[in-house]
C-alpha positions in Angstrom: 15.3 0.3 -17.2 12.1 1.8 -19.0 10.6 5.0 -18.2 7.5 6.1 -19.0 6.3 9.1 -16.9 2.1 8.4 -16.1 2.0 12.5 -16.6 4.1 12.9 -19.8 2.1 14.8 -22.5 -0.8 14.9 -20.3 -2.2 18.9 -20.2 -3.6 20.1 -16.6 -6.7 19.3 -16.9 -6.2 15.5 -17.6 -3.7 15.6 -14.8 -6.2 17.5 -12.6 -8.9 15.0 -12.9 -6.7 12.1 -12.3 -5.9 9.3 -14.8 -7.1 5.6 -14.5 -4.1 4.1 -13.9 -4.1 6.3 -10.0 -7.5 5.5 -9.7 -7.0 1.6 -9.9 -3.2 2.1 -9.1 -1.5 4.8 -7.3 -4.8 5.0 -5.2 -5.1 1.1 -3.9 -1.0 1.4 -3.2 -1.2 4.2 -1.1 -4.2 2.9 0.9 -2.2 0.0 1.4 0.8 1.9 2.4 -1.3 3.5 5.3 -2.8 0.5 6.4 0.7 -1.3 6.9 1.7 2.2 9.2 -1.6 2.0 10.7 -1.7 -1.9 11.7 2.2 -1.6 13.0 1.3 1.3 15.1 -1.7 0.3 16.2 0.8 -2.1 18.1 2.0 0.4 20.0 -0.9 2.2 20.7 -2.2 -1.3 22.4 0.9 -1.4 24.8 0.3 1.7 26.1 -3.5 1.9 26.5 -2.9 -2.0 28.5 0.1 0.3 30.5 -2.8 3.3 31.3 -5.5 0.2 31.8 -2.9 -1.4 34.8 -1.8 1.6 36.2 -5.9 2.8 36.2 -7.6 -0.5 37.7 -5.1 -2.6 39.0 -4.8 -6.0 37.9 -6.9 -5.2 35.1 -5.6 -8.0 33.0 -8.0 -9.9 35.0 -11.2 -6.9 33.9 -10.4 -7.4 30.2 -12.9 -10.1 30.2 -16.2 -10.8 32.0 -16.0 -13.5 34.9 -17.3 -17.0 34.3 -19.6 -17.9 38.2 -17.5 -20.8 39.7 -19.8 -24.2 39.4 -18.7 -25.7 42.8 -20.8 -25.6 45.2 -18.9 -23.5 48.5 -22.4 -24.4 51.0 -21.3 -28.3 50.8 -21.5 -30.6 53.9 -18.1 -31.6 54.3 -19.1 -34.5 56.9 -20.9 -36.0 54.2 -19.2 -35.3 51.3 -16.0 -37.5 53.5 -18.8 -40.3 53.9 -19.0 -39.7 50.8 -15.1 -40.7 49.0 -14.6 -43.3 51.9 -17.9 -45.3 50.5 -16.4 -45.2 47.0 -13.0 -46.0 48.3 -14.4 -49.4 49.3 -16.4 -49.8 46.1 -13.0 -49.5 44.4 -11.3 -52.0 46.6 -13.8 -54.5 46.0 -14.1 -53.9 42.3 -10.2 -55.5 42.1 -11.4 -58.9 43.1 -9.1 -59.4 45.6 -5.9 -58.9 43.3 -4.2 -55.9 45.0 -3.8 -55.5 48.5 -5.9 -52.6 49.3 -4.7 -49.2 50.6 -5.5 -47.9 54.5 -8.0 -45.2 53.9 -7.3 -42.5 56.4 -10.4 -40.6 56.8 -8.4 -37.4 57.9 -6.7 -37.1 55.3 -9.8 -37.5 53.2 -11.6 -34.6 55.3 -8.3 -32.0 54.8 -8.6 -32.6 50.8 -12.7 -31.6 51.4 -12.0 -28.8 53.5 -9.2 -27.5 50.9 -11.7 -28.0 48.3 -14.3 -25.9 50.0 -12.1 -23.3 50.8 -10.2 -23.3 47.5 -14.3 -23.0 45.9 -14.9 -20.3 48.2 -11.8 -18.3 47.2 -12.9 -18.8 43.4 -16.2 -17.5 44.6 -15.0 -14.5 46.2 -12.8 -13.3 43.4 -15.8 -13.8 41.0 -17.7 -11.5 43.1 -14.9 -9.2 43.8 -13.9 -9.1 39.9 -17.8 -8.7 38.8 -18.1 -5.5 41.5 -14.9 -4.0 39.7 -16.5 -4.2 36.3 -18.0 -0.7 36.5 -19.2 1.0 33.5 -15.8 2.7 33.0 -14.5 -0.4 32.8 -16.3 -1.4 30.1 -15.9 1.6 27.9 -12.3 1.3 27.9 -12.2 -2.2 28.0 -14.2 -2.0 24.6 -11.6 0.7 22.9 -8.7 -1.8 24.5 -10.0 -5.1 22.9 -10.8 -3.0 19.5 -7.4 -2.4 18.8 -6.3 -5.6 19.8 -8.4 -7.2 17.4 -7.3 -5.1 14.6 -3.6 -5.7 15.5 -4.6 -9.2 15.0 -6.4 -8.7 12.0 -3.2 -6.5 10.8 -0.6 -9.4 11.0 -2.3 -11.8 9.7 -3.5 -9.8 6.5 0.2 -8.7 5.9 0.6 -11.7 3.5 -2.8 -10.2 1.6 -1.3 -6.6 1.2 2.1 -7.8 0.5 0.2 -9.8 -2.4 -1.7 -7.4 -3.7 0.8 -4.8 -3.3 3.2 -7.0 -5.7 0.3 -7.5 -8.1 -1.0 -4.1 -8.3 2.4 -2.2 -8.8 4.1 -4.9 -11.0 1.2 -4.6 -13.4 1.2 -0.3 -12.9 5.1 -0.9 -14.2 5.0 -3.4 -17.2 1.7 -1.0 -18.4 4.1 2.1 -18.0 6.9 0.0 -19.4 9.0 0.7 -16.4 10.5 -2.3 -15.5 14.3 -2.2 -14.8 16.8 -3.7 -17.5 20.0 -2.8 -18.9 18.8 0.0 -21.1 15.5 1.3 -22.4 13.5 0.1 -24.9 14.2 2.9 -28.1 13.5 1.3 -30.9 10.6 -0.8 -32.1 13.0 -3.6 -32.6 13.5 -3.1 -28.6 9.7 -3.0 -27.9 8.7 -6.1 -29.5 11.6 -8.4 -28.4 11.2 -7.0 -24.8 7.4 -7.3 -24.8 7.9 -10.6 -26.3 10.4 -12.4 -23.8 7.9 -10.4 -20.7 5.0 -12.4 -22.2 6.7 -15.3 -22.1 8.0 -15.2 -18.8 4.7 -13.7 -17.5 2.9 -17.1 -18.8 5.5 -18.9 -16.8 4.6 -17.5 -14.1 0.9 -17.7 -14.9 1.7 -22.0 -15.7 4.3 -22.1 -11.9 1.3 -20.3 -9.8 -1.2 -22.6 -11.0 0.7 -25.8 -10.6 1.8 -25.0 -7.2 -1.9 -24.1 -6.4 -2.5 -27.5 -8.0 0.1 -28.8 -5.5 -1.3 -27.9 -3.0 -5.0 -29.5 -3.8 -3.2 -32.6 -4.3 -4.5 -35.5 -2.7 -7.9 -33.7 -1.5 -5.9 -31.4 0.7 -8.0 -29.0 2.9 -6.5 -25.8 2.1 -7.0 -22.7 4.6 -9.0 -19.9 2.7 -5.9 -17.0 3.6 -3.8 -19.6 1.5 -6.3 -19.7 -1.0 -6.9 -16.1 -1.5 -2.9 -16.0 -1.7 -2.9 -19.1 -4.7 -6.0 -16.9 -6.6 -4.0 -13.6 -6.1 -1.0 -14.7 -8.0 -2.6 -16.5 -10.3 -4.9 -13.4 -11.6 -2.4 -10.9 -10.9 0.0 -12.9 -13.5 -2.7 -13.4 -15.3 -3.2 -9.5 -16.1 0.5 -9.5 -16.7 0.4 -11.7 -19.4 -2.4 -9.7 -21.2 -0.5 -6.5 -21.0 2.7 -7.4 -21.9 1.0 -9.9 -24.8 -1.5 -6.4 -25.8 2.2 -4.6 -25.9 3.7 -6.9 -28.5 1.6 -5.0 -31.0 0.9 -1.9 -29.9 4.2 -0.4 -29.8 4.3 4.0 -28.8 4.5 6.1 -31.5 7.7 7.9 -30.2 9.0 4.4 -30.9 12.3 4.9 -33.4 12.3 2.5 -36.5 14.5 0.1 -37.0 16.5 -1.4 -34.2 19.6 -3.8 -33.4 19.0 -7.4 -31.6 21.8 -7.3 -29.4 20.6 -3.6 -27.9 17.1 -4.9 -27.6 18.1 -7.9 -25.8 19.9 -5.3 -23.3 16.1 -4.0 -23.0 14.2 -6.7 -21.4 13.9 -6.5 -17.6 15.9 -8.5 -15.4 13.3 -9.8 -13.9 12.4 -11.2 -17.2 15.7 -12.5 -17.8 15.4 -14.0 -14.4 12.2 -15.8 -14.4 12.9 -17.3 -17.7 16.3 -18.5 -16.3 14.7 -20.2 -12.8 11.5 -21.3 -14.8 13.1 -23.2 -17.5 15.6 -24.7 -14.9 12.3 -25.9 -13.0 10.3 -26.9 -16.1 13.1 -29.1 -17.2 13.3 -30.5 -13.9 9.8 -32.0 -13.7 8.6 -29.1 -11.1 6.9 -26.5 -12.9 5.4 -25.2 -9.6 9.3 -23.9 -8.7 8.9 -20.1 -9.2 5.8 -19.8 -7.7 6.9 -21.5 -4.6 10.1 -19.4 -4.3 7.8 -16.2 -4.7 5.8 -17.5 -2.3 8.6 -17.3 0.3 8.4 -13.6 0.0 5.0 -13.9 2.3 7.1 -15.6 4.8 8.6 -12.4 4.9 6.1 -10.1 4.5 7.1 -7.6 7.2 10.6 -7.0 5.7 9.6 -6.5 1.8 6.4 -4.1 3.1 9.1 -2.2 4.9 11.1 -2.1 1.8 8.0 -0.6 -0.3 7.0 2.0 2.7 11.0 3.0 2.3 10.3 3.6 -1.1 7.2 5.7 -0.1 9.5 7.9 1.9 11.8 8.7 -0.4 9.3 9.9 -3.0 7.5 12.3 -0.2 11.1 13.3 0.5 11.6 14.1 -3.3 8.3 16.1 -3.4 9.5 18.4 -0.3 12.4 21.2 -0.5 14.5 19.1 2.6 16.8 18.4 0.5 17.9 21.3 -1.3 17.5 23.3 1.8 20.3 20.8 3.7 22.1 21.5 0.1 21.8 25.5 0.8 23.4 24.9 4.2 26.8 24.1 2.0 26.2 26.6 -0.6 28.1 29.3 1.1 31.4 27.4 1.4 31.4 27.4 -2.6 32.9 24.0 -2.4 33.9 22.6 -5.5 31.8 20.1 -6.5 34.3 17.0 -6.2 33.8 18.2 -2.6 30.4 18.8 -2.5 30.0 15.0 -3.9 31.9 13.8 -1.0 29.7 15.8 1.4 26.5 14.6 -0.1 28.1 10.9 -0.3 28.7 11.1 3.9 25.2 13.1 4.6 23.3 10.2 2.7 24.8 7.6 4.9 22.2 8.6 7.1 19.2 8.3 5.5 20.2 5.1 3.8 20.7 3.4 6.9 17.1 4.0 7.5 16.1 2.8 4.5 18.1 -0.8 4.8 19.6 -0.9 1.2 21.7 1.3 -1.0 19.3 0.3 -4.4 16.0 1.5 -2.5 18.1 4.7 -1.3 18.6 5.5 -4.7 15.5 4.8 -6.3 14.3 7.1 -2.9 16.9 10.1 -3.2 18.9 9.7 -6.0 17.2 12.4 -8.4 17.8 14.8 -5.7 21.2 14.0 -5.0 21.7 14.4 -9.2 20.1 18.0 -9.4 21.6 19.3 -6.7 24.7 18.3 -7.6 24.2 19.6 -11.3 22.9 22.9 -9.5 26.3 23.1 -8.2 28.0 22.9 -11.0 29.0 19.2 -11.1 29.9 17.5 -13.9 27.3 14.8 -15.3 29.7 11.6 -15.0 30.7 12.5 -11.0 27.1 13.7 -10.3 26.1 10.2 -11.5 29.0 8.4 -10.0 27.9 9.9 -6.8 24.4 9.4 -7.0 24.9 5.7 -7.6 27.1 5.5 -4.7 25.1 7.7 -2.6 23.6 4.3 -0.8 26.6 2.3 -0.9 28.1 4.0 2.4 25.3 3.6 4.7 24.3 0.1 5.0 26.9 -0.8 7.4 25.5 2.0 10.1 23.0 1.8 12.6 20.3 1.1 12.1 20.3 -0.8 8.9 17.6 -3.8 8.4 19.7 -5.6 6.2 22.5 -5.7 9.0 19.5 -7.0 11.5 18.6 -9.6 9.4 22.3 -10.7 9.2 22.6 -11.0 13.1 18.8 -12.6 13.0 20.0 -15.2 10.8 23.8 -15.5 12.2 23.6 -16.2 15.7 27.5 -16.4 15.6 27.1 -11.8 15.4 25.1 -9.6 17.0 24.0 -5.9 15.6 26.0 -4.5 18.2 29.7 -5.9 16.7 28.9 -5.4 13.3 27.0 -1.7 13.7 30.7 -1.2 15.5 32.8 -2.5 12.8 30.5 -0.9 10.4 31.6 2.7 11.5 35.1 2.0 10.7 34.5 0.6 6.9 32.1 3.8 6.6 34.9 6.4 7.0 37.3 4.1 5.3 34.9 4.5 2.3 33.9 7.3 2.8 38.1 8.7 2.7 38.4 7.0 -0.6 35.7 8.1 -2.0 37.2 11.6 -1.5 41.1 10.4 -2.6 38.9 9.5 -5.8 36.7 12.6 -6.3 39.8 15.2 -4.8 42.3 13.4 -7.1 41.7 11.4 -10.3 39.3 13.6 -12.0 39.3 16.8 -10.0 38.9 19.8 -12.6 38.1 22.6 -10.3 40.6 24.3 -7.7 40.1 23.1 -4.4 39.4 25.9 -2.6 36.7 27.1 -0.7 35.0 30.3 0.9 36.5 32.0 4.2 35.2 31.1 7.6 34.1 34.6 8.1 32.0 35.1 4.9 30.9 31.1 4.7 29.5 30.9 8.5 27.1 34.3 8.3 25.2 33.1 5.1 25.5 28.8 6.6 23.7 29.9 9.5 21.1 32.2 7.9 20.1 29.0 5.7 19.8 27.3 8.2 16.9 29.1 10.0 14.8 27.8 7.5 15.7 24.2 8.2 14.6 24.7 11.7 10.6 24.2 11.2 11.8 20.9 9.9 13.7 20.1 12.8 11.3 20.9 14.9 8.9 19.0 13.1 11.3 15.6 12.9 12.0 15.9 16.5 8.7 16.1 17.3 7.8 13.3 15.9 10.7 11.5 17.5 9.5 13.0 20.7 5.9 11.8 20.3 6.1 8.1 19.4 9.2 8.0 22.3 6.6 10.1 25.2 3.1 8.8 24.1 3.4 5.5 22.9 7.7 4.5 24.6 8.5 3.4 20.8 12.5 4.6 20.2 13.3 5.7 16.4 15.4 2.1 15.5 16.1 0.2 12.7 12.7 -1.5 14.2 10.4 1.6 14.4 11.9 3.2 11.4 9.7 1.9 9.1 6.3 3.0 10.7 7.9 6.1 12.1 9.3 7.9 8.7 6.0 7.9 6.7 4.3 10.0 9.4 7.3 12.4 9.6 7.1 12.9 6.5 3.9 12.9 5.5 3.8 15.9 8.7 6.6 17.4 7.1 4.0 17.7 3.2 1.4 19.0 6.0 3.8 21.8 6.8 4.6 22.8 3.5 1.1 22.9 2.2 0.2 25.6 5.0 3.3 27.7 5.2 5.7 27.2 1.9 2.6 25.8 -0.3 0.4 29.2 0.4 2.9 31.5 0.1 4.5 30.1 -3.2 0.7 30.3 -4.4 0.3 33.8 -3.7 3.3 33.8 -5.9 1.9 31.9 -8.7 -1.3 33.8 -8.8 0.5 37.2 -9.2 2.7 35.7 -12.0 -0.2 34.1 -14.1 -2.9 37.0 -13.6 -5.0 34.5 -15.8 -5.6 32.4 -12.7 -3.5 29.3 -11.2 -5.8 27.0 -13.7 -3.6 27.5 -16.7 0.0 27.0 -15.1 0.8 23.5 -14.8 -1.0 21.6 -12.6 2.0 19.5 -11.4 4.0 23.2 -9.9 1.2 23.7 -7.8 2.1 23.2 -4.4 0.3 21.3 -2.0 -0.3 18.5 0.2 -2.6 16.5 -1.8 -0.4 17.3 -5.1 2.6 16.2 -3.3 1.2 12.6 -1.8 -0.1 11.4 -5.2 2.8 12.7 -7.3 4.8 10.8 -4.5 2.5 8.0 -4.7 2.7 8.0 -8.5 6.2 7.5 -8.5 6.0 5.0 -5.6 3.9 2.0 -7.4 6.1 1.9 -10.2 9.4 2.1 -8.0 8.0 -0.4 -6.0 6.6 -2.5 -8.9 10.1 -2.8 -10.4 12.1 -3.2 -7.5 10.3 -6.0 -5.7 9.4 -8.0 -8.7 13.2 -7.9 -9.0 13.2 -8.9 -5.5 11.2 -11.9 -5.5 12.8 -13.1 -8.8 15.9 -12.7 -7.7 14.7 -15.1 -4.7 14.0 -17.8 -7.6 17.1 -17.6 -8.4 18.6 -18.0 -5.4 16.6 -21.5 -5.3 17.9 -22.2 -8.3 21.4 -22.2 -7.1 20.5 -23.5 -4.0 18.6 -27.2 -5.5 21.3 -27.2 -8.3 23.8 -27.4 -5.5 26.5 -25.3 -7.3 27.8 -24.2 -4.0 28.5 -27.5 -3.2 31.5 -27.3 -5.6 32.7 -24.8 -3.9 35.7 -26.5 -1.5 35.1 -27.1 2.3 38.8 -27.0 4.0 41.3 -24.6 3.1 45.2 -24.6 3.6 44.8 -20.3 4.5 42.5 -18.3 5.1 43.7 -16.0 2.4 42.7 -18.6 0.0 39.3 -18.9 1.4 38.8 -14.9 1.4 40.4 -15.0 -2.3 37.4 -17.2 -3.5 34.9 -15.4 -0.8 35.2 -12.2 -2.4 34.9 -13.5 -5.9 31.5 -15.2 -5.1 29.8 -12.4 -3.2 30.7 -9.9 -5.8 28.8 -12.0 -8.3 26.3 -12.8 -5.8 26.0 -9.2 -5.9 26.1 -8.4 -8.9 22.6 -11.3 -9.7 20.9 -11.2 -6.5 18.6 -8.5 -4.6 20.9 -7.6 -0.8 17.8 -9.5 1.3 18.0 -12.5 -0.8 21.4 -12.2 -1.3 21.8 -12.4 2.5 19.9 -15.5 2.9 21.4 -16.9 0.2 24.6 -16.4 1.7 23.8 -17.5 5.3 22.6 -20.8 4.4 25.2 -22.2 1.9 28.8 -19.9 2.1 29.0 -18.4 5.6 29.5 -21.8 7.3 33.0 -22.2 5.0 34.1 -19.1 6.2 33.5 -19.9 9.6 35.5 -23.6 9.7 38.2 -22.4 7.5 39.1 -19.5 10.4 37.5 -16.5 9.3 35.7 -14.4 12.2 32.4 -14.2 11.9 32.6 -10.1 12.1 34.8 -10.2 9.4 33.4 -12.3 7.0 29.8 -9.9 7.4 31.4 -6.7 6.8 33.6 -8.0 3.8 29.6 -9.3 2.5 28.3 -5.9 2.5 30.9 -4.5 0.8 31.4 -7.1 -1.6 27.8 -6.8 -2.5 28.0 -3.1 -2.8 30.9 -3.9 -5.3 28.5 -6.1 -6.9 25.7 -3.5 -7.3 28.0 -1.0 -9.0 29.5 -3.4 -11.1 28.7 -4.1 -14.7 27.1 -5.8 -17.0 24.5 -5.4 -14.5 25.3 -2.7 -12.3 22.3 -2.4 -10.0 22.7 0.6 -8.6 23.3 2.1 -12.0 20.3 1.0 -13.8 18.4 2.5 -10.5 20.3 5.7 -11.3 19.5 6.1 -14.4 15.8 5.3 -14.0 15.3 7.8 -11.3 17.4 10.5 -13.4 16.4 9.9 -17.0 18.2 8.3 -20.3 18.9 11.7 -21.4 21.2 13.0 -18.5 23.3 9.7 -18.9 23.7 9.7 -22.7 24.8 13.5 -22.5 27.4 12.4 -20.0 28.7 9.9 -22.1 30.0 13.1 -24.4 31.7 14.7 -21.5 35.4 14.2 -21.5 38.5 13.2 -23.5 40.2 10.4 -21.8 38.8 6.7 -21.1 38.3 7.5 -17.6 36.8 10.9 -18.1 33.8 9.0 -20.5 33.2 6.1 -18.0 33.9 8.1 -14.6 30.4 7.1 -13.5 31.3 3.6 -13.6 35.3 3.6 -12.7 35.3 5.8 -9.6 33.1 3.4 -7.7 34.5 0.4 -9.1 37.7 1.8 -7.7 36.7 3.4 -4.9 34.6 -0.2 -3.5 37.0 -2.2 -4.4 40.1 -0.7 -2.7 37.6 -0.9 0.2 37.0 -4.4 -0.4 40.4 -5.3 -0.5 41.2 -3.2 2.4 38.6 -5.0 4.6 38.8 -8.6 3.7 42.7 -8.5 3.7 43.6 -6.1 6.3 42.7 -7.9 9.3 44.4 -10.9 7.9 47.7 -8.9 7.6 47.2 -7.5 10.7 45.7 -10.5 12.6 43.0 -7.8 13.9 40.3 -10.2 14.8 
């Protein structure tokens, strides 16, 4: 992990004025951003203007379209057109030179099939003239609006694959140039800058050398190659293109704040994983005679568009949340308890269950809420290692609830499940988390007295800050309310991911003309001088708060898909090597089986992004599970917990690194002072190792003591 702020050390005016990199950056992500919400709704818009088109003009499925005239002829003389087919009977018969043994010609049953004919042509004609009379001018004018947004539905999924494309490009290149690209720990020292620069150029020009072979592949053998697929090959190919010439440019010019010096085995713990990665995968396919390999596996992630959009518009979200006060007025509701902060960690852990099952992965929650989570908790007087023990494990609790995309795709891919079993299942291992998480917090570390405020003083103050919450409510409601009266779209693990942006982007609308103004007032009686010289990024407002969202979003997403799509390289490494087929077929017991099981999907886990990971899974391990008597149910929910495991377990730790990119390198080294014991200096990582992996145990040997499934 690397951060470099695209504000830090810039004065107000620079910042007011906007930099390059959101001009040619932040700018061309959020556009894109939109246009994905825009196309996907535009869906739903289409359903219900066809619904008001029927219920308007009936049948008007048959209006969407002029009528083409019939070209029989309805005025035909029947007695002659019968003369007509017996004459050319005959010719027939005698065109067989006496071979066959002709057929009886019956001339009435010639005559029936003419008069059918006729009358068949006159009904066509009828219905032409009928349909034509119904076209009226109306008609037209919202038969034009109708077919409009049809075509641009069409034009929307089938330019997914160009957005997702240049989406990757554009923010991976905004997060090498900012040198945000998540690793193991920052890059500190010069030493760290030029062997992390160094290894990205290298692994950028393997991916420059696999996108142009497999474009090269694809040309093979004079191959007429669509022009979408072609502006796909040329996207890649330059957009790896400008990642070699950064990170080759950043070789040499290392930052100033840079310290001297450095140690190699720190600055290898610097370079990006996706660096580590792609050089892993491409030298596996270089070897092998196919240097096209990484650039096909990264071309899967088109196949998949709609799913790694959603995860960048979830990303969106959770910057726009970050830029609102939401969050720290749901915090206020809990202020007047005075909880201790063990407990206030273990209310924030269940609260952002909820919002992480929206958001389909505990990594992207993080990266979405985590900062706010942090500070809040900090505010409350929470030590640094629990605040970051519970900010990493803030989205480790919600992936098994309704209405998680990463449990869809498991019952998409898994016909032997369906969302309904596991969303039930998933319930139970959320409290069972959820209650260990607060044995860990209440218990092992717990250095305030558990106690909290009286009903009768706690209540009074929790319901007056509430009232301010309500606008919000209102406003989220609303929303839910709108899409489900005016366009009959239901808030799902479907919807979510068109639905969310425009809540909150309503919610930044709000703030601008109610809290915005009124905090300005405040700021211009404070600074006399004028609201020019106070920083420009306090200002509240809307547009302030959807770049600086926006700003954060390119690098987040950046980082966290190239990870992604790497990470699906890697899976196809293990996939063509065939290591899983060392892994054993037929087992004596099932414990056995769910002894090796849980091994595997922790490290699968602990390499692998949870979409990959789930594929990855699906195809090669979950078949073992299924012969060797493990239920289908089972076997899912021990996968999401195993992989949560995974993420919070070193030496890559996932959800860590995300932690301490959205929080800063300072916070975590001033938490490694905190302390006396072991335990007490690596808090952040034991308690979820302990907490997720009693869970683990619980739930992949449980049932099998109890024969629950």
């Amino acid at each position: 992990m690397n951060e470099s702020s695209s504000t830090m050390g810039a004065t107000p005016t620079q910042i007011a004025r906007r930099s390059p990199t959101e001009w040619f950056s932040s700018l061309p992500a959020c556009l894109m951003l939109l246009l994905v919400v825009i196309f996907t709704t535009s869906s739903d818009i289409h359903n219900q203007i066809l619904r008001i088109g029927q219920n308007t003009w009936d049948g008007y499925y048959e209006l969407r379209s002029d009528p083409v005239a019939p070209s029989c002829d309805v005025n035909r003389d029947i007695d002659a057109e019968v003369d007509r087919l017996i004459a050319e009977r005959a010719m027939e018969d005698e065109d067989d030179l006496g071979l066959f043994e002709a057929d009886p010609v019956d001339p009435e049953t010639i005559r029936a099939s003419v008069v059918n004919s006729v009358e068949n042509c006159q009904f066509k004609h009828e219905r032409y003239e009928a349909t034509k009379d119904r076209i009226t001018p109306a008609v037209r004018a919202f038969r034009s609006v109708e077919l409009f947004i049809g075509d641009l539905i069409a034009f929307g999924l089938t330019s997914q694959r160009f957005i997702l494309a240049f989406l990757v490009v554009i923010c991976a290149a905004t997060a090498t140039f900012r040198r945000h690209h998540i690793s193991m720990r920052p890059m500190e020292t010069r030493l760290d800058h030029r062997v992390s620069s160094t290894l990205q150029f290298a692994a950028n020009c393997m991916l420059l050398l696999s996108a142009w072979s497999f474009r090269d592949l694809v040309h093979g053998n004079n191959a007429n190659v669509a022009t979408a697929k072609e502006i796909i090959h040329l996207t890649w190919i330059i957009g790896f293109a400008v990642l070699v010439v950064i990170s080759g440019l950043q070789i040499f010019r290392i930052p100033d704040n840079a310290e001297p010096g450095g140690n190699f085995g720190h600055a290898m713990l610097s370079v990006p994983l996706y660096t580590t990665m792609c050089l892993i995968s491409g030298t596996y396919f270089l070897l092998g005679g196919h240097a096209a390999g990484v650039g096909i596996y990264l071309d899967k992630m088109m196949d998949l568009s709609d799913m790694f959009l959603n995860v960048g518009l979830y990303v969106w979200i959770g910057m726009m949340l970050k830029e609102t006060k939401l969050a720290a007025l749901v915090f206020n509701v809990f202020h007047p308890w005075k909880m201790p902060p063990e407990l206030l960690a273990v209310v924030a852990i269940g609260v952002a269950a909820i919002p992480t099952a929206y958001t389909g992965a505990s990594g992207i929650f993080v990266i979405a809420a985590g900062s706010v989570i942090y500070l809040e908790l900090r505010k409350a007087g929470a030590r640094r290692q629990l605040a970051l023990a519970a900010t990493a494990m803030s989205g480790s609790l919600g992936v098994v609830l309704r209405p998680c995309l990463l449990v869809v795709i498991i019952a998409y891919l898994n016909r032997e499940v369906t969302t309904d079993q596991l969303f039930g299942e998933g319930v139970k291992v959320f409290f069972l988390t959820l209650v260990l998480f607060a044995l860990a917090s209440l218990t092992l570390n717990r250095q305030s007295k558990l106690t909290v405020a009286s009903p009768r003083e706690a209540i009074p103050a929790m319901m007056r800050n509430l009232k301010p919450i309500i606008p919000y409510a209102l406003l989220v409601v609303g929303t839910v309310y709108f899409y489900s009266l005016v366009l009959d779209v239901q808030l799902d693990e479907f919807s979510a991911p068109r639905i969310l942006p425009v809540m909150m982007l309503a919610i930044l609308v709000y703030e601008h003309f109610t809290v915005a103004r009124r905090e300005r007032r405040e700021m211009a009686a404070a600074h006399p001088a004028g609201l020019s010289s106070y920083d420009e990024k306090n200002k509240p407002g809307f547009e302030r708060s959807l770049r600086w969202a926006t700003n954060e979003t390119t690098v987040h997403i950046g980082a966290l898909l190239f990870l992604m799509g790497l990470s699906v390289s890697i899976g196809g490494v293990i996939e063509r090597s065939h290591l899983m087929d060392m892994f054993p077929t037929d087992f004596a017991s099932p414990w056995t089986v769910m002894l090796l099981l849980v091994g595997i999907l922790v490290i699968i886990g602990m390499v692998m992004d949870p979409y990959g990971a789930v594929i990855l899974v699906s195809v090669t391990i979950s078949n073992v599970a299924y012969k060797n008597g493990i239920d289908p149910i089972h076997f899912w929910m021990v996968t999401l917990v195993a992989f949560e495991l995974g993420y919070l377990s070193p030496p890559v730790a996932l959800n860590h690194l995300l932690t301490r990119q959205v929080v800063g390198e300072a916070e975590v080294k001033l938490a490694l002072l905190e302390g006396n014991t072991f335990y007490q200096r690596h808090e952040r990582i034991l308690m979820p190792l302990i907490v997720m992996g009693t869970a683990l145990i619980i739930v992949a040997f449980g049932p099998l003591v109890f024969d629950y499934y």
